[in-house]
FIDOTI-638832 format. One record per residue (C-alpha): x, y, z; residue in one letter. Coordinates in steps of 0.5 Angstrom, whole numbers, plus 500, padded with zeros to 3 digits. Layout:
# residues N
XYZa/...
//
This chain:
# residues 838
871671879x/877667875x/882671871x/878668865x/872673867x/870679868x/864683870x/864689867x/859696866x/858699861x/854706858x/850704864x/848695862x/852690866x/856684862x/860678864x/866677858x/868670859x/874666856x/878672856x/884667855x/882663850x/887664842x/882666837x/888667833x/893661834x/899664829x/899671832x/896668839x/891673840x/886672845x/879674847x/881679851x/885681846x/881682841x/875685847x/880691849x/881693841x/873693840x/873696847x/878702844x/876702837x/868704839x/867711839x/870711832x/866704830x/859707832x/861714828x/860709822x/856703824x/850707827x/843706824x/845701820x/843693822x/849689824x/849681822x/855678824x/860673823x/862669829x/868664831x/867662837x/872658838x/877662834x/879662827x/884657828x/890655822x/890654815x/891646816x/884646821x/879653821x/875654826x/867654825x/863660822x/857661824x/854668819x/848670824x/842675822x/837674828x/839677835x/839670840x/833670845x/837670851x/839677848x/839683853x/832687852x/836694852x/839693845x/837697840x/834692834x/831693828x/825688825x/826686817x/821681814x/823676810x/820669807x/823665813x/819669818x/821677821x/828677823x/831682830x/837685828x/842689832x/843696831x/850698834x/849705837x/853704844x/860701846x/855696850x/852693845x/859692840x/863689847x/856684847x/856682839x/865681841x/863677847x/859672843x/865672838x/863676833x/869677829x/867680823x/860685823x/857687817x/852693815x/849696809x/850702806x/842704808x/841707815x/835707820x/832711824x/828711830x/823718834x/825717841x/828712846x/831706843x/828700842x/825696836x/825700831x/820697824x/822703819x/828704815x/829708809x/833704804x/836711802x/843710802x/848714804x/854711801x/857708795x/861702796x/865698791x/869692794x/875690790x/877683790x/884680787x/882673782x/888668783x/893670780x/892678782x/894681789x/892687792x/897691789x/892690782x/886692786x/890699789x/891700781x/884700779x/881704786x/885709782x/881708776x/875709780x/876715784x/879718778x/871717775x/868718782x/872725783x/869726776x/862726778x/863730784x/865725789x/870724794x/873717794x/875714802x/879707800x/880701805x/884695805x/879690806x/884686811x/882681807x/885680800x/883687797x/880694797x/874698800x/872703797x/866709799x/863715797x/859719801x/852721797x/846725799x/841720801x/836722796x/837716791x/834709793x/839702794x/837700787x/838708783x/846707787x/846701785x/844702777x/850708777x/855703781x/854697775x/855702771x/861705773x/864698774x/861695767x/865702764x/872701768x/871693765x/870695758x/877700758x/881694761x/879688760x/886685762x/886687768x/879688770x/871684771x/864686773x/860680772x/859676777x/862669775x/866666779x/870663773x/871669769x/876672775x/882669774x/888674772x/882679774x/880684779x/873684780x/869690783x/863689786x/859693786x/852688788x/854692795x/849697794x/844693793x/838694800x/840687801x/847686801x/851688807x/859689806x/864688813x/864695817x/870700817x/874698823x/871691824x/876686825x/877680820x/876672820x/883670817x/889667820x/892674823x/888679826x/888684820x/882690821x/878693814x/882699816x/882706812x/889709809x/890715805x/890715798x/899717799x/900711802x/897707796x/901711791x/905706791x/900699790x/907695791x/909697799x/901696802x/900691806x/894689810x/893692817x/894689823x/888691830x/895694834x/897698828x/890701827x/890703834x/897706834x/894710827x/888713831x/894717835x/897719830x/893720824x/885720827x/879717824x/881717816x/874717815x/872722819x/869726813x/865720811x/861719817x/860728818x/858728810x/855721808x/847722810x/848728812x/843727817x/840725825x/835722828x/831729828x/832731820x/830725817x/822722819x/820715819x/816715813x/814710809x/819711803x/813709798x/809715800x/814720800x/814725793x/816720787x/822725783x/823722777x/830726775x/833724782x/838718779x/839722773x/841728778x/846724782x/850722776x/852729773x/854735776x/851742773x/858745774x/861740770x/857738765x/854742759x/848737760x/841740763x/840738770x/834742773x/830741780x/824737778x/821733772x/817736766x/810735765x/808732758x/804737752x/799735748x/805732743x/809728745x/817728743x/822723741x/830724740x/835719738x/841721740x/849719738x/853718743x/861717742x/862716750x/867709752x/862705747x/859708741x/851708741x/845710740x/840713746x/832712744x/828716748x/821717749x/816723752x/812719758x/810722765x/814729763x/820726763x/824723758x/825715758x/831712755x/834707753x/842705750x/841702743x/849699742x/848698735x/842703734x/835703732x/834696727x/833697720x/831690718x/824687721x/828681721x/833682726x/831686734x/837690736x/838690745x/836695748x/838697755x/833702759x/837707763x/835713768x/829718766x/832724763x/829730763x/825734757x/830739756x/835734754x/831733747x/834739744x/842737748x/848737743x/854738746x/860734749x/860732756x/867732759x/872727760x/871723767x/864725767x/858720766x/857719760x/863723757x/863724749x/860727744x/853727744x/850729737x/842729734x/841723730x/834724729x/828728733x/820729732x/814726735x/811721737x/804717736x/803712742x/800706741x/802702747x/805702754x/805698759x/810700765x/816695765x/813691760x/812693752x/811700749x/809701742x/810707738x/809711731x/816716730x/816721726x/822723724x/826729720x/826728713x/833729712x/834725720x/837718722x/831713720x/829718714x/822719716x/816715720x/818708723x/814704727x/818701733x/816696739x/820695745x/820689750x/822687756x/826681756x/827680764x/834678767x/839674763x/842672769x/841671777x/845679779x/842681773x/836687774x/830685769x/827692768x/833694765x/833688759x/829690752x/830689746x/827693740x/823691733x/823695727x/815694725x/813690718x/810695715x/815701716x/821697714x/821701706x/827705706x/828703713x/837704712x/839709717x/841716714x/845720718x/843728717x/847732713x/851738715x/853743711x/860744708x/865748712x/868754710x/874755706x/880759710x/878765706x/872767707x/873774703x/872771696x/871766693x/876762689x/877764681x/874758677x/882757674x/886759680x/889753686x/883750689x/883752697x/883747702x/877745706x/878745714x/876739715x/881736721x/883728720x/878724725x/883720729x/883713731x/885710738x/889704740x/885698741x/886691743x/885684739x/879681744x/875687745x/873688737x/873681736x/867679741x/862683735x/867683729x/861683724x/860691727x/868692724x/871693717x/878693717x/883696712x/891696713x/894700717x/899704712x/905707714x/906715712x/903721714x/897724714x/893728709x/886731708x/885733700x/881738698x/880737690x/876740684x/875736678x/878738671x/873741666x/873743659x/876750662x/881748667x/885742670x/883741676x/888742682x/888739689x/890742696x/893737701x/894739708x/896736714x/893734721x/896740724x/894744718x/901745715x/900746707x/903740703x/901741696x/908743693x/912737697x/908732694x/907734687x/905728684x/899727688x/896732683x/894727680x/888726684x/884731680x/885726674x/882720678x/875725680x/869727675x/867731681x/869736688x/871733693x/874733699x/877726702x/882723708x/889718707x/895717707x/902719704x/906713703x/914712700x/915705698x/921701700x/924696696x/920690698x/913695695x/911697702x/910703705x/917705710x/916712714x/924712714x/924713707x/918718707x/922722711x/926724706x/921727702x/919731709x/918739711x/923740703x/920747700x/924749696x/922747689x/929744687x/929739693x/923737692x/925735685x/931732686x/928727692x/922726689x/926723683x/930718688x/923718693x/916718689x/910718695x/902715694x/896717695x/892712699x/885715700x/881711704x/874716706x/871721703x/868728707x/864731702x/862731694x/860737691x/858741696x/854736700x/858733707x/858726708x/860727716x/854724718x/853718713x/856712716x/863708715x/859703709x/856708706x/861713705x/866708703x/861707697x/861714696x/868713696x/869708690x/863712686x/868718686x/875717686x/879713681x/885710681x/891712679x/900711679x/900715685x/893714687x/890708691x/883707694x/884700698x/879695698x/877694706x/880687708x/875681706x/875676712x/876675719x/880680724x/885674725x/886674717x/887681716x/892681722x/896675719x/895679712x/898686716x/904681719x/905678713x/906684709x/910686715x/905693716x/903696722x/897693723x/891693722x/885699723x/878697726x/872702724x/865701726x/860699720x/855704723x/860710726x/860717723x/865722721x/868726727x/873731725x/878733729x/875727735x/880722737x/874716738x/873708739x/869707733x/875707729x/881703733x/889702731x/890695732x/898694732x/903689732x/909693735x/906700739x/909706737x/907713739x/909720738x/914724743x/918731744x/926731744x/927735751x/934734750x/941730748x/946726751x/953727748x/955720745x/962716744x/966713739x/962713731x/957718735x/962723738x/961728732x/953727733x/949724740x/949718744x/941718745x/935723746x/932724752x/923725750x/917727754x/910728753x/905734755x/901731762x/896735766x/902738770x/907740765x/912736760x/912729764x/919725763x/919719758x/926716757x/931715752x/932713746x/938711744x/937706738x/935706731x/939711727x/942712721x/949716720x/944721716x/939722722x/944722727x/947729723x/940732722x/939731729x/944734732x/943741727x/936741729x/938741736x/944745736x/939750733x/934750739x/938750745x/937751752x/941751759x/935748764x/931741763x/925743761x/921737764x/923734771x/928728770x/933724774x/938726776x/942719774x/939721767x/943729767x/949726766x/952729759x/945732758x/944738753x/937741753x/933743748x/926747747x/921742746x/919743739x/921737735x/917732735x/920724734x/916717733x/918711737x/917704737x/916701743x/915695748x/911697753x/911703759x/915701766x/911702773x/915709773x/912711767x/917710762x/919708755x/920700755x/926699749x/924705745x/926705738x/927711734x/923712727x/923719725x/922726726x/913728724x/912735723x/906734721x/904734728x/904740733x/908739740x/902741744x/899735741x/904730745x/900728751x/902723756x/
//
């Protein structure tokens, strides 16, 4: 025989591989043989993964060729007729006719499949099984026994972005209890798998995986898309998660790739992604030397995913097998995370039939609608929640059953966790049952609490809508329609909780002494972006967004005996009543107690709020000092909420609806201001906010109820320059002007770990600051870093103990995750240290 041809045996079959010598890859002048010993070296750990599962196949019979004449590809489902008899196959029927795909259980069949110059193999994330000898096996499972996600670069993204999100979705994947294996996909991006239990169909894996995609893409819309539009990639990262469906198939671990130089799908370790900037894609001799060194990365995959052999799961047909309605719902939350009820099997269904809408504060504020059927609860996402005009349907997503026991769940489901956020009962009771037509349409009469979200008994019907689009699944789109005749009264009207307790709680308050204040903690908002509220802006009211200090203001009205009076805290509940005591005026501008939230202010010149000058008027106690600021530094009440009106707590009204209470309960004053929600279009309001030279802009979702202490996305800052809070670690000694005081400060945050180094700040002081500074600091002194910063940032360094709290303005964070031309703009101690977090 030539050169260019051997005859080999291989697991007991014979085979001929020819053209040994022929360049599949010109640029690197890889040849056949080449490419046939690699297959021939990798198969052991090949097999571990692609066993059991159908192989289609990409083949390049004649080489991939160059990037200015590519070679032929040929994507190959069918086993050709000449193929050996002793190949395991598996038969799928589809409406071209019944297809014979391989299987690679052995070393043979692979070299086989690499002779044809099958490059590339492709396999699902389902495995079949076969009883006895190979041979054509006609049953399969459809149970996947992993989870892929394929991240694929958009033009003018690389794979240093595509390392960045595989973060992002191992961050969520650990939260529900998942190891993530990460791969360069030796093609432009990453793969990435997580091992399952095999206990969930392809379509259950695939609903979670969309999910977890669509989240990521609604938290950063900049950097990442979900949606299989090919136009929306640009600038983006697109995680595919479509790769889970039975259907599809993704490129085998350890497979070879078509492109120009022979790169592989090779596994790497989450410390070599550490640094997106340094990876590169692998080349095959690289993979083999990796395997000395390293062994299989996969290994824990392939022991963990399926968890199964031949002998442990049957080759049933997988619609006879006991149907659990709960086993998606399962596979998403993990009891020793979560609060959440995770029982072993679904209920049974009573006489009575319950419903719950539940509000659910997770990524995006919505309503969950669920429904007793068949000893489960079945559920829908409401975004906008149930609708109030018979004229206007609202969408409705179904999502998996959950179970009964979760009727009565309230509770907060742990950041990172599916679903994490606050879940409260906007409303529950039972149900008459009208219709119900699986999949189809449903028709039913709520009888809700008196004091509940729909304030009484509505009747709604639900409709499927089918797909929206060609990767869209039609059994999740609905939509629902609040009936004619229940449509009276039909506004949703949050529950009412009861009044908190006052910080006494031995007595109560003499009917002429100070007011004591409500424990009531701000609602905090969270940086936002322009395009993601302007998308449904209708939904959002915008305020300017002012620069003071925080207040909640306990206040009791004047009467014929008594003047009134006012307690104003702040948010890290420190007494500010005798710092500001001209916004004793608030009592005046009530006829009735109340309890409501704004902010402090000091006006410049130009009459808008500077927080440069309200820092004068900061943290003074003596009454003489107060005096003799407020003189030169008069402050302002800008109320924009109200908690609580004579005993009743307004926490569960909505944003409209407490701002009518609001303008019905507060009056303005000299020192008191109720701003008007800005009466326009977001653009509008954020050139207003610019022109006014203001902060920004704050969004707040029509429909969003008050939740005290929670930092929530209804409530969003939408800011012209960024600023944020940090912590003063310490000082470097300054030159010239500054030799009596300091050159810059050195900041840091509260991580995970401990104190997390964010820079320093040199920029943006007075002489007066400057001189406080130092005071302050001389006062806290220590003699070792109390965070772990570098050693070119030592130099002339004076520690302190992180108990100054500073705000800055800043244009960004770096890659080492530093602070990007920070300015300095005053010290807050309205705010309490541990509060600064990364």
């Amino acid at each position: 025989m030539s050169r260019d041809e051997q005859k080999v045996s291989i697991d007991g079959h014979r085979l001929t591989l020819t053209n040994l010598e022929k360049v599949y890859y010109p640029e690197t002048g890889t040849t056949k043989g080449e490419v046939l010993d690699y297959y021939a070296r990798i198969a052991s750990i090949f097999i571990r993964h692609a066993a059991d599962r159908i192989a289609t196949r990409k083949r390049w019979v004649d080489g991939v060729g160059t990037p200015e004449q590519p070679g032929k590809m040929f994507f190959e489902k069918d086993l050709p007729e000449h193929a050996p008899s002793w190949l395991a196959t598996h038969e799928i029927e589809h409406s071209t006719g019944t297809k014979h795909y391989p299987l690679v259980q052995d070393q043979a069949t692979l070299m086989y499949l690499a002779q044809l110059g099958s490059l590339e193999i492709h396999i699902p994330q389902w495995r079949v099984l076969s009883k006895g000898d190979p041979g054509t096996i006609t049953s399969d499972t459809r149970y996947p026994d992993r989870m892929v996600f394929d991240l694929d670069p958009g033009e003018g993204r690389g794979l240093a972005d595509c390392i960045e999100v595989a973060h992002m979705v191992r961050e969520l994947l650990n939260g529900m209890g998942l190891d993530a294996y990460p791969l360069t996909s030796g093609s432009k991006g990453v793969h990435m798998y997580a091992p399952l239990d095999g206990s969930a169909t392809s379509q259950q894996v695939s609903d979670v995986a969309k999910e977890l995609a669509r989240s990521l893409a609604a938290d950063h819309p900049g950097l990442i898309v979900s949606k299989m539009k090919k136009t929306l990639r640009k600038n983006k990262v697109f995680i595919d998660w479509s790769q889970n469906s039975a259907s599809k198939t993704t490129v085998a671990p350890y497979s070879l790739r078509g492109r120009f130089t022979p790169t592989v799908a090779a596994p790497r370790t989450w410390d070599e992604l550490a640094d997106p900037a340094t990876v590169e894609h692998l080349r095959f001799e690289e993979v083999l030397e990796r395997l000395d060194d390293l062994g299989d990365l996969l290994e824990p995959l392939a022991q963990s995913a399926g968890a199964a052999d031949a002998a442990s799961i049957t080759d049933a047909d997988p619609d006879e097998a006991p149907q659990d309605r709960l086993t998606t719902y399962r596979s998403m939350r993990d009891p020793k995370k979560t609060p959440e009820p995770v029982p072993d099997r679904h209920g049974t269904t009573g006489d009575e039939r319950i419903f719950v809408i539940q509000e659910h504060h997770a990524r995006r504020l919505h309503w969950d609608f669920r429904l007793e059927h068949e000893g489960v609860l079945v559920s829908w996402a409401l975004p906008k929640g149930p609708p109030t005009d018979p004229d206007r349907n609202h969408l409705a997503i179904q999502t998996e059953d959950h179970p009964m026991e979760y009727a009565s769940f309230e509770g907060t489901i742990p950041k990172g966790e599916y679903g994490g956020g606050e879940v409260t009962i906007w409303d529950s009771g039972t149900y008459e049952l009208k219709k119900w037509r699986d999949g189809k349409e449903i028709t039913a009469v709520l009888h809700g609490q008196p004091d509940g979200g729909l304030g009484g008994t509505k009747e709604f019907a639900l409709f499927n809508t089918g797909s929206h689009g060609p990767n869209e699944d039609p059994a999740r789109n609905w939509m629902i329609h609040l009936k004619e005749s229940s449509a009276d009264d039909a506004a949703p009207r949050s529950k009412k909780t009861k009044t908190r307790k006052t910080r006494d709680d031995e007595a109560e308050v003499s009917a002429d002494g100070p007011v004591e204040p409500a424990e009531y903690a701000p609602m905090l908002a969270t940086i936002g972006e322009v395009n993601a509220v302007e998308q449904d802006e209708h939904d959002w009211a915008f305020e300017m967004k002012w620069d003071g200090i925080r207040a909640i203001a306990t206040v009791r009205a004047p009467t014929n005996a008594t003047p009134g009076s006012v307690a104003l805290v702040s948010r890290n509940d420190i007494d500010m009543t005798n710092t500001y005591p001209e916004l004793a005026e608030l009592a005046e501008c009530v006829e009735v107690d109340c309890v409501v939230d704004g902010e402090i202010v000091a006006l410049g010149p130009s009459g808008r709020p500077e927080f440069g000058r309200l820092q004068q008027r900061m943290g003074l106690k003596k009454a003489r000092d107060v005096e003799e600021e407020r003189a030169k530094t008069p402050v302002y009440f800008m109320v924009f909420d109200v908690l609580e009106v004579d005993g009743e707590s307004l926490l569960r009204d909505s944003y409209d609806q407490r701002r009518q209470r609001l303008f019905e309960t507060v009056s303005e004053g000299e020192h008191i201001y109720v701003p008007e929600a800005f009466d326009g279009s977001l653009e509008h309001a954020m050139n207003s906010s610019k022109q006014l030279k203001l902060e920004g802009v704050m969004a707040k979702k029509k429909s969003s109820v008050y939740l005290p202490g929670k930092r929530t996305k209804t409530w969003l800052k939408l800011k012209h320059a960024t600023t944020r809070e940090v912590l003063i670690i310490g000082w470097r000694t300054g030159n010239g002007g500054r030799a009596g005081t300091l050159g810059s400060l050195l900041v840091a945050a509260h991580g995970p770990e401990g104190l997390v180094y964010m820079g320093r700040v040199g920029t943006g002081f007075d002489q007066d600051q400057l001189e406080m500074l130092r005071e302050k600091l001389d006062g806290i002194a220590r003699k070792t870093p109390p965070a772990d910063v570098p050693a070119e940032q030592r130099k002339d360094a004076n520690w302190v103990t992180p108990k100054l709290v500073g705000d800055v303005e800043f244009g960004g964070i770096t890659e080492a995750g530093r602070l990007r031309h920070p300015v300095w703009r005053g010290l807050r101690d309205d705010i309490d240290p541990e509060d600064v977090t990364v």
